[in-house]
N, C-alpha and C positions, 0 to 999 in steps of 0.2 A: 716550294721546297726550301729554296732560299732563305727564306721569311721565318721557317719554322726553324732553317740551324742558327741564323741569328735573333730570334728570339732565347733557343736556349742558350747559347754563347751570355746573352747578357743577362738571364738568370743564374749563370753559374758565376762569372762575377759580384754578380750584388751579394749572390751567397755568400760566397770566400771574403766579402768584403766584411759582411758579419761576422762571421768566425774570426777575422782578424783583428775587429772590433773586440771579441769579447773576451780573446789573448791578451791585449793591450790593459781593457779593465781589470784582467785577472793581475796582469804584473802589477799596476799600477796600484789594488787591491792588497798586494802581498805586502807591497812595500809599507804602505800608510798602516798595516795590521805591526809589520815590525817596527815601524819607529812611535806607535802608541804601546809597544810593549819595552820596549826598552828605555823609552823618554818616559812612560806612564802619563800619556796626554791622551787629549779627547779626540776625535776622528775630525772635526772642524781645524786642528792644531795641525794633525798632521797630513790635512791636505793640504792646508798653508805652505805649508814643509817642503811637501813633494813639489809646489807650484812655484815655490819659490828657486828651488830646487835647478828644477825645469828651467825657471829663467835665467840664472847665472851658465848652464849649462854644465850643471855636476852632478845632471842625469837624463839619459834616454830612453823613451819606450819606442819600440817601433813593432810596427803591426803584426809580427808574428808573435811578439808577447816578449822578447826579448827586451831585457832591460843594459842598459849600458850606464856605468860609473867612469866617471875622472876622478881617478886617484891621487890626491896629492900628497907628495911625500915631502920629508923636511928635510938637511942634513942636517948632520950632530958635528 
Protein backbone atom coordinates (compact mmCIF):
# COMPACT_ATOMS: atom_id res chain seq x y z
CA UNK A 1 0.00 0.00 0.00
CA UNK A 2 2.82 2.10 0.77
CA UNK A 3 4.56 1.73 -2.57
CA UNK A 4 1.35 2.46 -4.41
CA UNK A 5 0.71 6.09 -2.47
CA UNK A 6 4.37 6.69 -3.16
CA UNK A 7 4.42 5.87 -6.38
CA UNK A 8 1.41 8.27 -7.01
CA UNK A 9 2.99 10.99 -4.81
CA UNK A 10 5.88 11.00 -7.48
CA UNK A 11 3.67 10.89 -10.47
CA UNK A 12 1.76 13.71 -9.40
CA UNK A 13 5.04 15.73 -9.10
CA UNK A 14 6.69 14.93 -12.39
CA UNK A 15 3.11 16.12 -13.62
CA UNK A 16 2.97 19.50 -12.03
CA UNK A 17 6.51 19.68 -12.80
CA UNK A 18 5.38 19.67 -16.64
CA UNK A 19 2.67 21.88 -16.29
CA UNK A 20 5.02 24.24 -14.72
CA UNK A 21 7.46 23.62 -17.46
CA UNK A 22 5.01 24.53 -19.98
CA UNK A 23 3.81 27.99 -17.99
CA UNK A 24 7.47 28.96 -18.04
CA UNK A 25 7.71 28.40 -22.16
CA UNK A 26 4.36 30.14 -22.37
CA UNK A 27 5.71 33.46 -20.58
CA UNK A 28 8.98 33.01 -22.07
CA UNK A 29 6.92 32.51 -25.51
CA UNK A 30 4.94 35.75 -24.85
CA UNK A 31 7.60 37.74 -24.30
CA UNK A 32 10.06 36.95 -27.36
CA UNK A 33 6.31 37.22 -29.68
CA UNK A 34 6.46 41.02 -28.09
CA UNK A 35 9.80 42.08 -28.44
CA UNK A 36 9.79 40.58 -32.40
CA UNK A 37 6.70 42.67 -32.64
CA UNK A 38 7.68 45.76 -31.48
CA UNK A 39 11.72 45.55 -32.28
CA UNK A 40 10.31 43.85 -35.79
CA UNK A 41 13.25 41.11 -35.29
CA UNK A 42 13.37 37.55 -36.05
CA UNK A 43 12.63 34.89 -33.31
CA UNK A 44 16.66 33.88 -33.26
CA UNK A 45 17.15 37.97 -32.25
CA UNK A 46 14.76 37.91 -29.74
CA UNK A 47 15.77 34.82 -27.86
CA UNK A 48 19.20 36.49 -27.78
CA UNK A 49 17.22 39.28 -26.16
CA UNK A 50 15.44 37.31 -23.58
CA UNK A 51 18.74 35.29 -22.80
CA UNK A 52 20.68 38.12 -22.50
CA UNK A 53 18.06 39.57 -20.60
CA UNK A 54 18.03 36.75 -18.14
CA UNK A 55 21.67 37.26 -17.56
CA UNK A 56 22.13 40.79 -16.46
CA UNK A 57 18.98 39.94 -14.40
CA UNK A 58 16.24 42.55 -16.00
CA UNK A 59 14.01 39.54 -16.18
CA UNK A 60 12.47 36.42 -14.53
CA UNK A 61 10.48 33.45 -15.40
CA UNK A 62 9.62 31.25 -12.56
CA UNK A 63 7.73 28.11 -12.96
CA UNK A 64 4.28 29.07 -12.46
CA UNK A 65 4.72 31.18 -15.71
CA UNK A 66 5.07 34.19 -13.86
CA UNK A 67 7.48 36.58 -15.41
CA UNK A 68 9.32 39.38 -13.30
CA UNK A 69 10.82 42.91 -14.70
CA UNK A 70 13.44 45.19 -13.00
CA UNK A 71 12.35 48.36 -13.72
CA UNK A 72 14.75 50.97 -14.04
CA UNK A 73 13.80 54.43 -13.62
CA UNK A 74 16.00 57.59 -14.41
CA UNK A 75 15.65 61.05 -12.51
CA UNK A 76 15.08 64.32 -14.47
Amino acid sequence: MSENISISVLAFFIFRRKIMQKNEQSSRQIVMCHLMAIMRIDIEKAKRIVVEMEEFGLIQFDDMGNVGLLVLEGQS
